[in-house]
SELOFI-825598 format. One line per 5 residues: number of its first residue (from 1); their letters; for each residue y, x, z of C-alpha. Coordinates in steps of 0.05 Angstrom, whole numbers, plus 5000, padded with zeros to 4 digits. Layout:
# residues N
NUM> A> Y,X,Z | ...
END
This chain:
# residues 313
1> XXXXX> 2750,9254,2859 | 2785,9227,2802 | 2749,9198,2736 | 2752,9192,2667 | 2711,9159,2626
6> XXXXX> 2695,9161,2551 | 2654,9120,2505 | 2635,9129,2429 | 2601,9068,2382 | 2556,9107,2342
11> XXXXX> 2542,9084,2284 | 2480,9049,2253 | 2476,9114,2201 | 2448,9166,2249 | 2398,9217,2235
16> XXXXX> 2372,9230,2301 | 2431,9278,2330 | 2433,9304,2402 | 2475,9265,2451 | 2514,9332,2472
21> XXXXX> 2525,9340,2395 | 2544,9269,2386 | 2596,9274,2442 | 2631,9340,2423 | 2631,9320,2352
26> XXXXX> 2669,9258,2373 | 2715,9285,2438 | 2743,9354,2412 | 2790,9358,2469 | 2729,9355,2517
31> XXXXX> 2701,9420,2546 | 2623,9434,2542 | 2626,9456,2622 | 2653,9385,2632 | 2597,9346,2584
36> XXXXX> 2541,9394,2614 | 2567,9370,2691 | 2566,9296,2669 | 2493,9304,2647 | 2477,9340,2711
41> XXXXX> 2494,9286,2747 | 2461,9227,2711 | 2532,9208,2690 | 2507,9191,2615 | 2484,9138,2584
46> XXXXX> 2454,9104,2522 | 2462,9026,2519 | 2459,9024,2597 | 2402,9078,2594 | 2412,9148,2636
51> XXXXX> 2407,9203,2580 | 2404,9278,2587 | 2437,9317,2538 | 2365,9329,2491 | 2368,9255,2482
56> XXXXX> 2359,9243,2410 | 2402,9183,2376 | 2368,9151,2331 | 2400,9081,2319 | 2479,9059,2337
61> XXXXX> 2493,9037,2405 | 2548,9064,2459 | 2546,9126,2482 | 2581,9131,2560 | 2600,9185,2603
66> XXXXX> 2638,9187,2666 | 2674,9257,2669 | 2701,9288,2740 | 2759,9309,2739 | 2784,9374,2790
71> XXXXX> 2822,9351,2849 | 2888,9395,2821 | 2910,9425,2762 | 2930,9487,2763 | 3003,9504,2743
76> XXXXX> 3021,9556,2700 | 3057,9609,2711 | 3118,9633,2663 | 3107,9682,2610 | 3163,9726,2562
81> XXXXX> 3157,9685,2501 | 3227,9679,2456 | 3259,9612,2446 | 3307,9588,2408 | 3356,9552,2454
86> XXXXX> 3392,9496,2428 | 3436,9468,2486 | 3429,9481,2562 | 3468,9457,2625 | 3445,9453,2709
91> XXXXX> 3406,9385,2679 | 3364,9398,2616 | 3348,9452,2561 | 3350,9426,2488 | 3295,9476,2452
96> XXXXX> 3285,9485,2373 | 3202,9491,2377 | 3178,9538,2335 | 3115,9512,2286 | 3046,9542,2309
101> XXXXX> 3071,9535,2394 | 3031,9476,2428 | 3086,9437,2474 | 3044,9449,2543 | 2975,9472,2569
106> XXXXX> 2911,9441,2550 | 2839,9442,2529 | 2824,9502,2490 | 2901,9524,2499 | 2925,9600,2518
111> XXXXX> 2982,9622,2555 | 3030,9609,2498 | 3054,9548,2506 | 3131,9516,2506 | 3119,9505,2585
116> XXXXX> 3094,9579,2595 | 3157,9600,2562 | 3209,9550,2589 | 3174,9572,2667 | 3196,9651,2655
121> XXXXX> 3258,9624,2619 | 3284,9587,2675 | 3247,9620,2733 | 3203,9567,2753 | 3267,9514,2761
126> XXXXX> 3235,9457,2721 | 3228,9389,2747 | 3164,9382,2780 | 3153,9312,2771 | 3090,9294,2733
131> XXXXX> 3026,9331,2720 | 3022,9399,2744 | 3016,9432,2681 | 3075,9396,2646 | 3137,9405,2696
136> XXXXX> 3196,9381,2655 | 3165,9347,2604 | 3186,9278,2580 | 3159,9277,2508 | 3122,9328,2467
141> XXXXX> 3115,9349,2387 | 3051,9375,2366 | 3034,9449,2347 | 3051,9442,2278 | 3113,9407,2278
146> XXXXX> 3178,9441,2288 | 3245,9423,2314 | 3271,9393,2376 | 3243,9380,2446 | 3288,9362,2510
151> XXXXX> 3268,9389,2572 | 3276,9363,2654 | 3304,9422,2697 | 3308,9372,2750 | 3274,9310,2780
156> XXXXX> 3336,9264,2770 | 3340,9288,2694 | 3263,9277,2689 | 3267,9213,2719 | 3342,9192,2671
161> XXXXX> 3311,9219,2611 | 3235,9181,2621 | 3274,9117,2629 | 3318,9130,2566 | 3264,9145,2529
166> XXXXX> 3225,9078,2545 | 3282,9032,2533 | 3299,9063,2470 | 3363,9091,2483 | 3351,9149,2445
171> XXXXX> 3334,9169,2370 | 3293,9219,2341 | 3293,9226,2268 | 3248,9281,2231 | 3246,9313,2165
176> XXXXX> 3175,9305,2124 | 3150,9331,2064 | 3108,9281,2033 | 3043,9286,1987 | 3063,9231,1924
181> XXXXX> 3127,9202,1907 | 3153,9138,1931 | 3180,9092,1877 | 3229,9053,1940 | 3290,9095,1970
186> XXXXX> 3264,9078,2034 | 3219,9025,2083 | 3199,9016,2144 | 3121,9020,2174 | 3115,8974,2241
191> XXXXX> 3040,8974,2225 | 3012,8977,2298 | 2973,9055,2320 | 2920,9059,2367 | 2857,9110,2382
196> XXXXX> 2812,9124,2313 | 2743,9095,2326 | 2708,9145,2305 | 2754,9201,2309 | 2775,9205,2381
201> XXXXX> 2820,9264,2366 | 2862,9228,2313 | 2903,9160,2306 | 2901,9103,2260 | 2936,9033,2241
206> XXXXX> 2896,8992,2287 | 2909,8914,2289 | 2893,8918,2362 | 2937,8979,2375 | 3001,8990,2408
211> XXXXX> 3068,8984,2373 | 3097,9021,2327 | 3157,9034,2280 | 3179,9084,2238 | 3238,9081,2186
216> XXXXX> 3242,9129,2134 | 3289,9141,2065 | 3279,9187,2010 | 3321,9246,2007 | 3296,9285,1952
221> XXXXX> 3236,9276,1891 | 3201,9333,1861 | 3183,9296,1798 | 3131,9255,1807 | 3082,9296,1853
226> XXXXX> 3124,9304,1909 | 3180,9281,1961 | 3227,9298,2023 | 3234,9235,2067 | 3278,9230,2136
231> XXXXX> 3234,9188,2184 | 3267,9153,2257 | 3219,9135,2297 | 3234,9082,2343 | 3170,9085,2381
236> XXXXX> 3142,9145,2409 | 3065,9135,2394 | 3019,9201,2381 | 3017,9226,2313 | 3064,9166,2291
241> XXXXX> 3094,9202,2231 | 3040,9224,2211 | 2990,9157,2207 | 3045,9114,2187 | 3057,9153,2115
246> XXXXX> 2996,9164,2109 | 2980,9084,2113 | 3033,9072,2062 | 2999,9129,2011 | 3042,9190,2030
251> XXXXX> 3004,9239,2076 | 3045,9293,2096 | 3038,9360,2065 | 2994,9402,2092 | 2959,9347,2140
256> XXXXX> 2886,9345,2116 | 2876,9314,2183 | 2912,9241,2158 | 2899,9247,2079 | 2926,9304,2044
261> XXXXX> 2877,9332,2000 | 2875,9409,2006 | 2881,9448,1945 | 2920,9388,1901 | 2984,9438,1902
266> XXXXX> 2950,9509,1879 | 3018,9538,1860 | 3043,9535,1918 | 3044,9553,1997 | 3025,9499,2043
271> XXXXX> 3054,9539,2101 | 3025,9477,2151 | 3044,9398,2167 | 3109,9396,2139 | 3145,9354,2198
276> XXXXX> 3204,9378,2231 | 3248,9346,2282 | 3311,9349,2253 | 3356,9306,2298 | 3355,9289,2369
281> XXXXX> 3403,9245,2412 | 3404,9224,2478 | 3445,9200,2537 | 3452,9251,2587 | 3423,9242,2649
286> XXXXX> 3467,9260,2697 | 3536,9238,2660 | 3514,9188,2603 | 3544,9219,2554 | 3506,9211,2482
291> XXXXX> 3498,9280,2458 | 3462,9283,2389 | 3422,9355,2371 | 3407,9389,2298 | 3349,9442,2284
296> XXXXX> 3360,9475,2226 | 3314,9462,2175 | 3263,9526,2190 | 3249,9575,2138 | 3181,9562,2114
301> XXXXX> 3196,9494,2099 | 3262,9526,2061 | 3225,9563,2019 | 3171,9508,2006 | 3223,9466,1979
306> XXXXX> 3257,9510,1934 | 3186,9529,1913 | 3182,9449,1893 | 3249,9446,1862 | 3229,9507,1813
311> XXX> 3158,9473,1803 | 3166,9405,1796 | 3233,9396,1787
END
Protein backbone atom coordinates (compact mmCIF):
# COMPACT_ATOMS: atom_id res chain seq x y z
CA UNK A 1 0.00 0.00 0.00
CA UNK A 2 1.32 3.21 -0.87
CA UNK A 3 3.08 5.77 1.72
CA UNK A 4 3.48 9.07 2.68
CA UNK A 5 5.41 10.32 5.11
CA UNK A 6 5.52 13.64 7.07
CA UNK A 7 7.84 15.12 9.53
CA UNK A 8 7.61 18.41 11.67
CA UNK A 9 10.89 20.04 13.79
CA UNK A 10 9.19 21.24 16.73
CA UNK A 11 10.56 23.79 18.17
CA UNK A 12 12.58 24.22 21.46
CA UNK A 13 9.48 26.65 22.76
CA UNK A 14 6.93 23.97 23.55
CA UNK A 15 4.60 23.85 26.35
CA UNK A 16 3.92 20.33 26.59
CA UNK A 17 1.22 19.96 23.57
CA UNK A 18 -0.21 16.57 22.45
CA UNK A 19 1.44 14.93 19.50
CA UNK A 20 -2.12 14.61 17.66
CA UNK A 21 -2.36 18.44 18.36
CA UNK A 22 1.11 19.08 17.31
CA UNK A 23 0.54 17.30 13.96
CA UNK A 24 -2.87 18.78 12.94
CA UNK A 25 -1.73 22.16 13.94
CA UNK A 26 1.15 21.70 11.56
CA UNK A 27 -0.51 19.39 8.47
CA UNK A 28 -3.97 21.14 7.85
CA UNK A 29 -4.49 19.19 4.78
CA UNK A 30 -4.20 15.93 6.88
CA UNK A 31 -7.40 14.15 8.04
CA UNK A 32 -7.77 13.11 11.83
CA UNK A 33 -9.05 9.37 10.49
CA UNK A 34 -5.67 9.31 8.76
CA UNK A 35 -3.36 10.62 12.01
CA UNK A 36 -5.62 8.36 14.40
CA UNK A 37 -4.67 5.13 11.80
CA UNK A 38 -0.94 6.09 11.86
CA UNK A 39 -1.02 5.94 15.72
CA UNK A 40 -2.88 2.68 15.60
CA UNK A 41 -0.31 1.22 13.98
CA UNK A 42 2.83 2.34 15.85
CA UNK A 43 3.55 4.46 12.74
CA UNK A 44 4.64 7.61 15.06
CA UNK A 45 7.44 8.69 16.40
CA UNK A 46 9.38 11.11 18.65
CA UNK A 47 13.22 11.30 17.96
CA UNK A 48 13.18 7.55 16.85
CA UNK A 49 10.71 6.85 19.85
CA UNK A 50 7.11 5.06 19.03
CA UNK A 51 4.50 7.69 20.37
CA UNK A 52 0.80 7.33 20.77
CA UNK A 53 -1.20 10.24 20.17
CA UNK A 54 -1.41 11.31 24.33
CA UNK A 55 2.32 11.71 24.01
CA UNK A 56 3.08 14.99 25.52
CA UNK A 57 5.99 17.22 23.76
CA UNK A 58 7.80 18.81 25.95
CA UNK A 59 11.20 19.85 24.32
CA UNK A 60 11.90 20.20 20.22
CA UNK A 61 12.81 17.19 18.36
CA UNK A 62 11.12 15.54 15.01
CA UNK A 63 8.02 14.47 15.02
CA UNK A 64 7.47 11.35 12.16
CA UNK A 65 4.60 9.66 10.82
CA UNK A 66 4.21 7.27 8.06
CA UNK A 67 0.59 7.76 6.60
CA UNK A 68 -1.25 4.88 4.35
CA UNK A 69 -2.52 5.86 1.72
CA UNK A 70 -5.95 3.91 0.05
CA UNK A 71 -5.12 1.68 -2.80
CA UNK A 72 -7.48 4.14 -5.29
CA UNK A 73 -8.94 7.27 -5.28
CA UNK A 74 -12.11 7.63 -5.93
CA UNK A 75 -13.20 9.73 -8.96
CA UNK A 76 -15.77 12.12 -8.89
CA UNK A 77 -18.61 12.19 -10.55
CA UNK A 78 -19.93 15.47 -12.57
CA UNK A 79 -22.23 17.86 -10.98
CA UNK A 80 -24.52 21.04 -12.63
CA UNK A 81 -22.33 23.81 -11.60
CA UNK A 82 -22.20 27.07 -14.20
CA UNK A 83 -18.95 28.00 -15.85
CA UNK A 84 -17.88 30.56 -17.62
CA UNK A 85 -16.40 29.11 -20.83
CA UNK A 86 -13.68 30.86 -22.35
CA UNK A 87 -12.59 28.81 -25.50
CA UNK A 88 -13.39 25.12 -26.30
CA UNK A 89 -12.47 22.73 -29.26
CA UNK A 90 -12.38 18.42 -29.54
CA UNK A 91 -8.79 19.12 -27.50
CA UNK A 92 -9.09 21.45 -24.48
CA UNK A 93 -11.62 23.85 -22.60
CA UNK A 94 -10.16 27.31 -21.65
CA UNK A 95 -12.36 28.17 -18.27
CA UNK A 96 -12.60 31.74 -16.48
CA UNK A 97 -12.59 30.26 -12.60
CA UNK A 98 -14.71 31.88 -10.62
CA UNK A 99 -13.06 33.15 -6.95
CA UNK A 100 -14.33 31.00 -3.92
CA UNK A 101 -14.29 27.38 -6.48
CA UNK A 102 -11.27 25.07 -5.43
CA UNK A 103 -9.61 23.74 -8.94
CA UNK A 104 -10.19 19.83 -7.98
CA UNK A 105 -11.15 17.49 -5.06
CA UNK A 106 -9.30 17.35 -1.85
CA UNK A 107 -8.99 17.21 1.90
CA UNK A 108 -11.84 18.84 3.46
CA UNK A 109 -13.26 19.68 -0.17
CA UNK A 110 -17.20 19.22 -1.27
CA UNK A 111 -18.58 18.40 -4.45
CA UNK A 112 -18.00 21.85 -5.89
CA UNK A 113 -15.10 21.82 -7.43
CA UNK A 114 -13.82 23.03 -11.19
CA UNK A 115 -13.41 19.09 -11.92
CA UNK A 116 -17.02 18.26 -10.61
CA UNK A 117 -18.20 20.84 -12.92
CA UNK A 118 -15.98 20.39 -16.07
CA UNK A 119 -17.13 16.12 -15.52
CA UNK A 120 -21.10 17.08 -16.03
CA UNK A 121 -19.95 19.78 -18.48
CA UNK A 122 -18.31 17.52 -20.77
CA UNK A 123 -19.96 14.21 -19.83
CA UNK A 124 -17.19 12.49 -18.29
CA UNK A 125 -14.82 13.14 -21.67
CA UNK A 126 -11.74 14.45 -19.81
CA UNK A 127 -8.38 13.08 -20.18
CA UNK A 128 -7.87 10.49 -17.73
CA UNK A 129 -4.29 10.69 -17.36
CA UNK A 130 -3.06 11.44 -13.87
CA UNK A 131 -4.64 11.05 -10.50
CA UNK A 132 -8.04 9.91 -10.37
CA UNK A 133 -9.54 12.83 -8.92
CA UNK A 134 -7.91 15.41 -11.34
CA UNK A 135 -8.71 14.05 -15.02
CA UNK A 136 -7.65 16.93 -17.26
CA UNK A 137 -5.74 18.80 -15.10
CA UNK A 138 -2.36 20.25 -16.05
CA UNK A 139 -2.05 23.20 -13.64
CA UNK A 140 -4.34 24.56 -11.00
CA UNK A 141 -5.19 28.26 -9.31
CA UNK A 142 -6.15 28.28 -5.82
CA UNK A 143 -9.73 28.93 -4.39
CA UNK A 144 -9.33 32.46 -4.13
CA UNK A 145 -7.82 33.43 -7.23
CA UNK A 146 -9.81 34.05 -10.28
CA UNK A 147 -9.24 33.88 -13.94
CA UNK A 148 -7.95 31.31 -16.28
CA UNK A 149 -7.34 27.54 -16.15
CA UNK A 150 -6.80 25.23 -19.38
CA UNK A 151 -8.20 22.01 -19.29
CA UNK A 152 -7.08 18.22 -21.08
CA UNK A 153 -10.22 16.70 -22.83
CA UNK A 154 -7.87 14.21 -24.06
CA UNK A 155 -4.74 12.18 -23.25
CA UNK A 156 -2.66 13.63 -26.20
CA UNK A 157 -3.70 17.32 -25.06
CA UNK A 158 -2.83 16.31 -21.40
CA UNK A 159 0.27 14.90 -22.36
CA UNK A 160 1.13 18.35 -25.24
CA UNK A 161 0.04 20.73 -22.68
CA UNK A 162 2.18 19.00 -19.45
CA UNK A 163 5.19 19.19 -21.68
CA UNK A 164 4.54 22.88 -22.73
CA UNK A 165 4.08 23.78 -19.51
CA UNK A 166 7.55 22.33 -18.21
CA UNK A 167 9.60 23.77 -20.92
CA UNK A 168 8.14 27.09 -20.60
CA UNK A 169 6.47 27.49 -23.70
CA UNK A 170 3.71 29.18 -22.28
CA UNK A 171 2.94 32.47 -20.15
CA UNK A 172 0.68 33.20 -17.58
CA UNK A 173 0.49 36.68 -16.38
CA UNK A 174 -1.99 37.72 -13.40
CA UNK A 175 -3.43 40.85 -12.14
CA UNK A 176 -2.67 41.66 -8.13
CA UNK A 177 -3.72 44.12 -5.90
CA UNK A 178 -1.01 44.87 -3.65
CA UNK A 179 -0.89 45.98 0.19
CA UNK A 180 1.89 49.29 0.01
CA UNK A 181 3.14 51.08 -2.88
CA UNK A 182 6.16 50.29 -4.78
CA UNK A 183 8.46 53.25 -5.40
CA UNK A 184 10.06 51.05 -8.90
CA UNK A 185 7.68 50.62 -12.05
CA UNK A 186 8.47 47.15 -11.94
CA UNK A 187 11.17 44.11 -10.84
CA UNK A 188 11.60 40.89 -10.89
CA UNK A 189 11.63 38.20 -7.68
CA UNK A 190 13.82 34.89 -8.67
CA UNK A 191 14.15 34.44 -4.86
CA UNK A 192 13.95 30.55 -4.67
CA UNK A 193 10.16 28.93 -2.86
CA UNK A 194 10.11 25.89 -1.09
CA UNK A 195 7.76 24.21 1.89
CA UNK A 196 7.41 26.76 5.19
CA UNK A 197 9.09 25.00 8.08
CA UNK A 198 6.78 25.47 10.27
CA UNK A 199 3.79 26.08 8.29
CA UNK A 200 3.38 22.99 6.18
CA UNK A 201 0.30 24.49 4.59
CA UNK A 202 2.02 27.64 3.26
CA UNK A 203 5.26 28.58 1.13
CA UNK A 204 8.18 30.70 1.70
CA UNK A 205 11.59 32.06 0.05
CA UNK A 206 13.70 29.25 1.01
CA UNK A 207 17.54 29.26 0.04
CA UNK A 208 17.25 25.57 -0.37
CA UNK A 209 13.99 25.72 -2.39
CA UNK A 210 13.13 25.16 -5.87
CA UNK A 211 13.21 27.92 -8.48
CA UNK A 212 11.34 30.56 -8.97
CA UNK A 213 10.57 33.80 -11.01
CA UNK A 214 8.08 36.16 -11.12
CA UNK A 215 8.12 39.55 -13.14
CA UNK A 216 5.83 42.13 -12.28
CA UNK A 217 5.15 46.15 -13.31
CA UNK A 218 3.05 48.62 -11.78
CA UNK A 219 -0.06 49.49 -13.42
CA UNK A 220 -1.80 51.73 -11.19
CA UNK A 221 -0.94 53.63 -7.45
CA UNK A 222 -3.59 54.54 -5.06
CA UNK A 223 -1.54 57.23 -3.35
CA UNK A 224 0.70 55.94 -1.24
CA UNK A 225 -1.24 52.98 0.51
CA UNK A 226 -1.95 51.01 -2.31
CA UNK A 227 -1.14 49.45 -5.90
CA UNK A 228 -2.31 47.24 -9.02
CA UNK A 229 0.69 45.24 -10.36
CA UNK A 230 0.65 42.69 -13.54
CA UNK A 231 2.80 39.65 -12.40
CA UNK A 232 4.24 36.73 -15.30
CA UNK A 233 5.24 34.06 -13.74
CA UNK A 234 7.74 32.06 -15.40
CA UNK A 235 7.78 29.25 -12.97
CA UNK A 236 4.82 27.51 -11.85
CA UNK A 237 5.66 26.99 -8.03
CA UNK A 238 2.61 26.90 -5.33
CA UNK A 239 1.48 30.13 -4.03
CA UNK A 240 4.36 31.88 -6.19
CA UNK A 241 2.54 35.20 -6.49
CA UNK A 242 1.70 35.31 -3.54
CA UNK A 243 5.26 34.64 -1.41
CA UNK A 244 7.24 36.46 -3.89
CA UNK A 245 5.42 40.05 -3.11
CA UNK A 246 5.11 39.41 -0.10
CA UNK A 247 9.16 38.89 0.25
CA UNK A 248 9.65 42.14 -1.50
CA UNK A 249 7.04 44.07 1.16
CA UNK A 250 3.81 43.87 -0.89
CA UNK A 251 1.42 41.12 0.38
CA UNK A 252 -1.46 40.89 -1.60
CA UNK A 253 -4.71 42.29 -0.48
CA UNK A 254 -6.71 40.34 1.34
CA UNK A 255 -3.91 37.45 1.95
CA UNK A 256 -3.47 37.41 5.80
CA UNK A 257 -2.04 34.08 5.08
CA UNK A 258 1.52 35.77 3.43
CA UNK A 259 1.42 39.30 5.32
CA UNK A 260 -1.44 41.46 4.89
CA UNK A 261 -2.53 42.78 8.01
CA UNK A 262 -6.37 42.53 8.36
CA UNK A 263 -8.20 45.54 9.21
CA UNK A 264 -5.27 48.21 7.83
CA UNK A 265 -8.05 49.20 5.00
CA UNK A 266 -11.41 49.81 7.28
CA UNK A 267 -13.06 51.79 4.53
CA UNK A 268 -13.12 49.48 2.38
CA UNK A 269 -14.23 45.76 1.19
CA UNK A 270 -11.55 43.22 1.07
CA UNK A 271 -13.78 40.96 -1.02
CA UNK A 272 -10.69 38.08 -0.74
CA UNK A 273 -6.86 37.60 -2.25
CA UNK A 274 -6.97 39.95 -4.84
CA UNK A 275 -5.16 37.72 -7.70
CA UNK A 276 -6.64 37.14 -10.90
CA UNK A 277 -5.36 35.37 -13.92
CA UNK A 278 -5.66 37.75 -16.41
CA UNK A 279 -3.81 36.32 -19.47
CA UNK A 280 -3.11 32.92 -20.61
CA UNK A 281 -1.20 31.62 -23.76
CA UNK A 282 -0.30 28.48 -24.96
CA UNK A 283 0.59 26.32 -27.92
CA UNK A 284 -2.08 24.14 -28.82
CA UNK A 285 -1.66 20.72 -28.49
CA UNK A 286 -2.83 19.16 -31.23
CA UNK A 287 -1.94 22.03 -34.02
CA UNK A 288 0.75 24.34 -32.29
CA UNK A 289 -0.79 27.16 -32.77
CA UNK A 290 -0.11 29.93 -29.89
CA UNK A 291 -3.42 30.97 -28.81
CA UNK A 292 -3.31 33.70 -25.98
CA UNK A 293 -6.69 33.96 -23.48
CA UNK A 294 -8.15 37.18 -21.50
CA UNK A 295 -10.51 36.96 -18.30
CA UNK A 296 -12.07 39.90 -17.75
CA UNK A 297 -11.16 41.60 -14.79
CA UNK A 298 -14.14 40.13 -12.36
CA UNK A 299 -16.45 42.40 -10.66
CA UNK A 300 -15.46 42.42 -7.13
CA UNK A 301 -12.08 43.31 -7.91
CA UNK A 302 -13.85 46.21 -10.25
CA UNK A 303 -15.49 47.63 -7.67
CA UNK A 304 -12.48 47.34 -5.18
CA UNK A 305 -10.58 49.41 -7.40
CA UNK A 306 -12.81 52.13 -8.06
CA UNK A 307 -13.40 51.99 -4.29
CA UNK A 308 -9.37 52.79 -4.14
CA UNK A 309 -9.40 55.35 -6.86
CA UNK A 310 -12.27 57.39 -4.85
CA UNK A 311 -10.25 56.69 -1.49
CA UNK A 312 -6.88 57.10 -2.09
CA UNK A 313 -6.67 58.61 -5.12
Amino acid sequence: MPERIIEYQVPNAVSGARADKVFASAFKDVSRARLQKAFELNQVSFDGLIIDKRFKIKKGGLLKAVLKESEATQAPSGVDIPLNIIHEDASIIVVNKAPGMVTHPGSGTSEDTLVHALLHYCDGKLSSVGAPDRPGIVHRLDKETSGLIVVAKTDLAYHELVKAFSERLTEKRYLALLSKAPKLKSGSCKDPIGRHSMQRTKMAVQSNGKEAHTDWKCLELFGSMASMVECQIHTGRTHQIRVHMSHLGFPLLGDSGYGYKTGRFSELSIPRVCLHAQFLTIPHPETGEKMTFEAPIPDDLVSLIESMRTAFG
